[in-house]
C-alpha positions as CSV (number, residue, x, y, z in Angstrom):
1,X,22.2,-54.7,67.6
2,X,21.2,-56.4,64.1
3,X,22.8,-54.7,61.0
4,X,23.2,-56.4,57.8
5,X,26.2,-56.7,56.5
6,X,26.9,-55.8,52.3
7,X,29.9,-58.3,50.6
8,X,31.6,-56.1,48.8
9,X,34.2,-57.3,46.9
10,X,34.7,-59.9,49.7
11,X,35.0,-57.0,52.7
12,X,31.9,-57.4,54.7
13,X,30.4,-53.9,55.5
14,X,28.0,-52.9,57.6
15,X,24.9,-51.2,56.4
16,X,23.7,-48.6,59.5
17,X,23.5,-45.1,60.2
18,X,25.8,-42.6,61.6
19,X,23.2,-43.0,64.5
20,X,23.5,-46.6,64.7
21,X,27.3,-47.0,64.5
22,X,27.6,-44.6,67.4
23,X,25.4,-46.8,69.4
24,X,27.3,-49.5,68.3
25,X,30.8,-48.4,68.9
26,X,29.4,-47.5,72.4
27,X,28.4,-51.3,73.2
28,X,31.4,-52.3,72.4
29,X,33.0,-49.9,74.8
30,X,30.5,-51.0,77.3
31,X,30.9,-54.8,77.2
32,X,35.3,-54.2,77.1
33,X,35.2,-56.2,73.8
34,X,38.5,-55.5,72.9
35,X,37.2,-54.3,69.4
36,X,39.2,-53.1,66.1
37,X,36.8,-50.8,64.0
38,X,37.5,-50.1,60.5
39,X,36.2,-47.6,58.2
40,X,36.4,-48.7,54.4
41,X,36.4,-46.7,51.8
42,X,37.0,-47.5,47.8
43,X,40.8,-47.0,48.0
44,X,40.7,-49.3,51.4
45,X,38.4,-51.9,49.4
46,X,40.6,-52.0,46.2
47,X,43.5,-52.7,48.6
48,X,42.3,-55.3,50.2
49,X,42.2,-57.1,47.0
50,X,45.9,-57.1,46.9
51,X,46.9,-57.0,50.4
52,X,45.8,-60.6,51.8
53,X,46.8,-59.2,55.5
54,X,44.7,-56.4,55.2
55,X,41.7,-58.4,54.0
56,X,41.6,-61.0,56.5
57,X,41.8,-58.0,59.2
58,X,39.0,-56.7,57.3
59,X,36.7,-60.0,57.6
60,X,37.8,-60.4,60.9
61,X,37.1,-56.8,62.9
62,X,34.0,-56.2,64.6
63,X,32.8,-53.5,62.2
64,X,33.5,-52.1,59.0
65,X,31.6,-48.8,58.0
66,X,31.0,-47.5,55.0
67,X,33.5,-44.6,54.7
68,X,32.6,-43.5,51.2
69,X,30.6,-42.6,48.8
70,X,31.8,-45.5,46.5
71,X,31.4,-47.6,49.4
72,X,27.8,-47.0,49.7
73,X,27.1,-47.1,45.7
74,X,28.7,-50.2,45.4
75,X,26.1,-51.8,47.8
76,X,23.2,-50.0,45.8
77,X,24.6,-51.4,42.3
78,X,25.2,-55.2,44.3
79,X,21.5,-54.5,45.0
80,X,21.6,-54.2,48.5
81,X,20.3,-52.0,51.5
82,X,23.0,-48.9,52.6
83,X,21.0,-46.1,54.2
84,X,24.0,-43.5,54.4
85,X,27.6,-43.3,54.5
86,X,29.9,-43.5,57.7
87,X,32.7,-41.3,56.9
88,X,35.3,-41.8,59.7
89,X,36.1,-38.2,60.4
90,X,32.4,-38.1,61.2
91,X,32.2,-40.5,63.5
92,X,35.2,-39.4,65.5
93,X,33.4,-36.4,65.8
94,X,30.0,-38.0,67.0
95,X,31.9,-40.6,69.9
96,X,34.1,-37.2,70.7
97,X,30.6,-35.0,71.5
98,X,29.2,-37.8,73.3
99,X,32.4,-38.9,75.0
100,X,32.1,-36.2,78.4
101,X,28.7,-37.6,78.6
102,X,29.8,-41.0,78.8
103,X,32.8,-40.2,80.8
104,X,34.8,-42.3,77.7
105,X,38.3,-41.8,77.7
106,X,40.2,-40.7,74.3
107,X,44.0,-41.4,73.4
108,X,45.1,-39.5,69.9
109,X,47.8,-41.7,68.2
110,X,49.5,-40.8,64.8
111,X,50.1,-38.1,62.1
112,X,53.2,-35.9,62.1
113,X,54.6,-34.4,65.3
114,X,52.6,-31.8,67.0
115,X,49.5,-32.9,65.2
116,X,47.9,-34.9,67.9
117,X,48.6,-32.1,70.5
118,X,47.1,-29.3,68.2
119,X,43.9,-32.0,67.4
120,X,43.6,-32.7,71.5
121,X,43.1,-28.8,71.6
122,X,40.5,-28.4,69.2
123,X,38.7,-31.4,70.8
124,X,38.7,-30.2,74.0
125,X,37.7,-26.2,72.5
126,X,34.5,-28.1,70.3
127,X,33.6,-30.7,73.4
128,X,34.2,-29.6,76.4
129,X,35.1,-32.1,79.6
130,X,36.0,-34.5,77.0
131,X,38.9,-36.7,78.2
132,X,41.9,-37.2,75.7
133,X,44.3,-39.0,78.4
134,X,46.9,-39.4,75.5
135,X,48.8,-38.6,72.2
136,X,51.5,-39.7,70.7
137,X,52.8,-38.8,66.9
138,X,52.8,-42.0,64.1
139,X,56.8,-41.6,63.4
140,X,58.3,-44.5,65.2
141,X,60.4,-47.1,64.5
142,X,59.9,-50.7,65.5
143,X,62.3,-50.2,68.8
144,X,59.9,-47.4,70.0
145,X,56.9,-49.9,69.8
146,X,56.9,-51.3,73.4
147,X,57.1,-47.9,74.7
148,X,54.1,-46.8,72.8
149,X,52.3,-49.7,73.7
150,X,53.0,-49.7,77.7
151,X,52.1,-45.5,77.1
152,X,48.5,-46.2,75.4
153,X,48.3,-49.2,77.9
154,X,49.0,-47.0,81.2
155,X,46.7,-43.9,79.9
156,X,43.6,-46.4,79.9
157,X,41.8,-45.0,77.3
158,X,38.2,-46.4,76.2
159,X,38.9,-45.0,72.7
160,X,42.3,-45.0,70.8
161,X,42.4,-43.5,67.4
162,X,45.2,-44.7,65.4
163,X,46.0,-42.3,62.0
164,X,48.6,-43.8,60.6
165,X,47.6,-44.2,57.0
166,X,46.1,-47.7,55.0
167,X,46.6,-50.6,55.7
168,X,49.4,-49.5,58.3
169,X,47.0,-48.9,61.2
170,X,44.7,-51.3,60.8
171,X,47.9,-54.0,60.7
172,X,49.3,-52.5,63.9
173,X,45.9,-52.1,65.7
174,X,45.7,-55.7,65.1
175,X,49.1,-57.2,65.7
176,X,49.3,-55.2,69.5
177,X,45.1,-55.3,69.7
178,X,45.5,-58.1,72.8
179,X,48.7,-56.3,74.4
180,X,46.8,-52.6,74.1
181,X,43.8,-54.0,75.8
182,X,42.1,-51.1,74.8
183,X,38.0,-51.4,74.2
184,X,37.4,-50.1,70.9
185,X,40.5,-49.1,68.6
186,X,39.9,-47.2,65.1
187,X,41.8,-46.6,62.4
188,X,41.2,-43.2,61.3
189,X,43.5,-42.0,58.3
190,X,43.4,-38.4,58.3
191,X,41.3,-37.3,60.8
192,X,43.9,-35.8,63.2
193,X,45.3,-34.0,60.5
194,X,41.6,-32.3,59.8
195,X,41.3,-31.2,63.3
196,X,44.4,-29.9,63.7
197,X,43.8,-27.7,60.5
198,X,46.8,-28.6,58.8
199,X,44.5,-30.3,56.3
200,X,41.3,-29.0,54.6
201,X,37.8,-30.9,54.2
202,X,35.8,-30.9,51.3
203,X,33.0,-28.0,51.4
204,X,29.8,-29.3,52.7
205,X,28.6,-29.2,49.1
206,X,31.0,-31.4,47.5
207,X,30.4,-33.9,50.4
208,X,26.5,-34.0,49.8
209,X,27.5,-33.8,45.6
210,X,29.6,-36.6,47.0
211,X,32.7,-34.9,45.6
212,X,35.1,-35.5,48.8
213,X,37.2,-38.0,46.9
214,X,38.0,-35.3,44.3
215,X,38.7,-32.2,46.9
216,X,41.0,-34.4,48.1
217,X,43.0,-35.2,44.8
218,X,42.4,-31.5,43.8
219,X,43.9,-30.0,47.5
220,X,46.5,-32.9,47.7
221,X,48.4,-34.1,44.2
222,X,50.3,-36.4,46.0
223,X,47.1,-38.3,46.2
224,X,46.0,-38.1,42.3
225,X,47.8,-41.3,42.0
226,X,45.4,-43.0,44.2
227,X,42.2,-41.6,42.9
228,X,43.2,-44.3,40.0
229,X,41.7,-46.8,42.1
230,X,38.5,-45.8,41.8
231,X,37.5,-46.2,38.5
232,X,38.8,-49.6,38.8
233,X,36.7,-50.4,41.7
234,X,33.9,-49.3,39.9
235,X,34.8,-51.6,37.3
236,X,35.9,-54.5,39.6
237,X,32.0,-53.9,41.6
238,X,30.7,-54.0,38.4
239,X,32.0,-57.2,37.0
240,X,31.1,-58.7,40.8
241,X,27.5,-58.0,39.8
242,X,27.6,-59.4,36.6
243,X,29.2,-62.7,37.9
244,X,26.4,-63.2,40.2
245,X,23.6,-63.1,37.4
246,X,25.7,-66.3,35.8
């Protein structure tokens, strides 16, 4: 499948539909290829800019989607093509609808205890036959790791969602990526949490007003912190720009 992909701010995203990163997250499922998926918002970006670990994992995985609004108006502003944005919860909803289809198999890793269990529930009430062979809650400790890893590794799955919050998951999908074996493994932030209910989304206005960003500051104040980032990945995008017309 040919996609471009959009430098920004030296994270290499990929410019496709919800449509086409479905398709592509299937392939990779297909063909086994062992593939860590990342979906990168502003925050994520800005992060990466600090966090030399989390950037190389970023240049290296097999796909980055655009997970943002900022995301996708930094690529306009860098003058490239971005036709939508790939906003991870969305896509976990699209491989989950087509998953009994496919027969693919589902393992829900992360969050607080009992989340995964009440987020398997409402997968299987919104899609049924759909197979979630696994879950297992993010608070571990580094002794409990080979027994997580030989539990994902014996369930099989064809999809494992790790929410275990930036840059954490993405650093341990990629340090246990070859011992997991797992086809295609995403790091999904709060997604299980959404499912289960124990955290709101952003009305469907303030997504299309693309607002989300702010729902979340507004519904979570722990988070207000983190909304800093933004304006200053505006302002780091921006200065990106200008260097290039030197």
């Amino acid at each position: 499948m040919a996609y471009q992909t959009v430098n920004i701010l030296n994270v290499p995203v990929a410019a496709l539909t919800m449509r086409e990163a479905v398709a592509q997250v299937q392939r990779f499922i297909d063909d086994k290829e062992n593939a860590l998926i990342a979906t990168a918002n502003a925050e994520m970006i800005m992060n990466a800019q600090h966090d030399a670990a989390l950037r190389e994992i970023l240049q290296t995985a097999e796909l980055v989607v655009p997970d943002g609004a900022g995301t996708v108006w930094a690529a306009h502003h860098l003058g490239y093509e971005m036709p939508e944005r790939v906003a991870g919860y969305d896509l976990v909803q699209a491989l989950l609808k087509e998953a009994p289809k496919r027969g693919d198999r589902v393992f829900f890793f992360g969050s607080a205890p009992g989340i995964a269990e009440s987020a398997k529930n409402k997968a299987e009430k919104l899609y049924p036959g759909v197979q979630i062979v696994g879950v297992r809650n993010g608070y571990f400790t580094a002794e409990d790791e080979p027994e997580i890893i030989n539990e994902i590794r014996d369930a099989k799955p064809d999809i494992l969602l790790a929410a275990l919050g930036v840059p954490k998951q993405e650093k341990w999908l990629q340090k246990y990526r070859e011992e997991l074996g797992v086809p295609v493994s995403i790091g999904v932030g709060g997604t299980l949490d959404v499912m289960a209910g124990n955290v709101r989304r952003a009305p469907k206005w303030m997504q299309k007003a693309k607002l989300e960003w702010l729902f979340r500051g507004l519904l979570q104040p722990k988070r207000a912190g983190r909304l800093v980032a933004l304006p200053k990945f505006v302002l780091r995008v921006h200065r990106a720009k200008k260097g290039r017309k030197r």
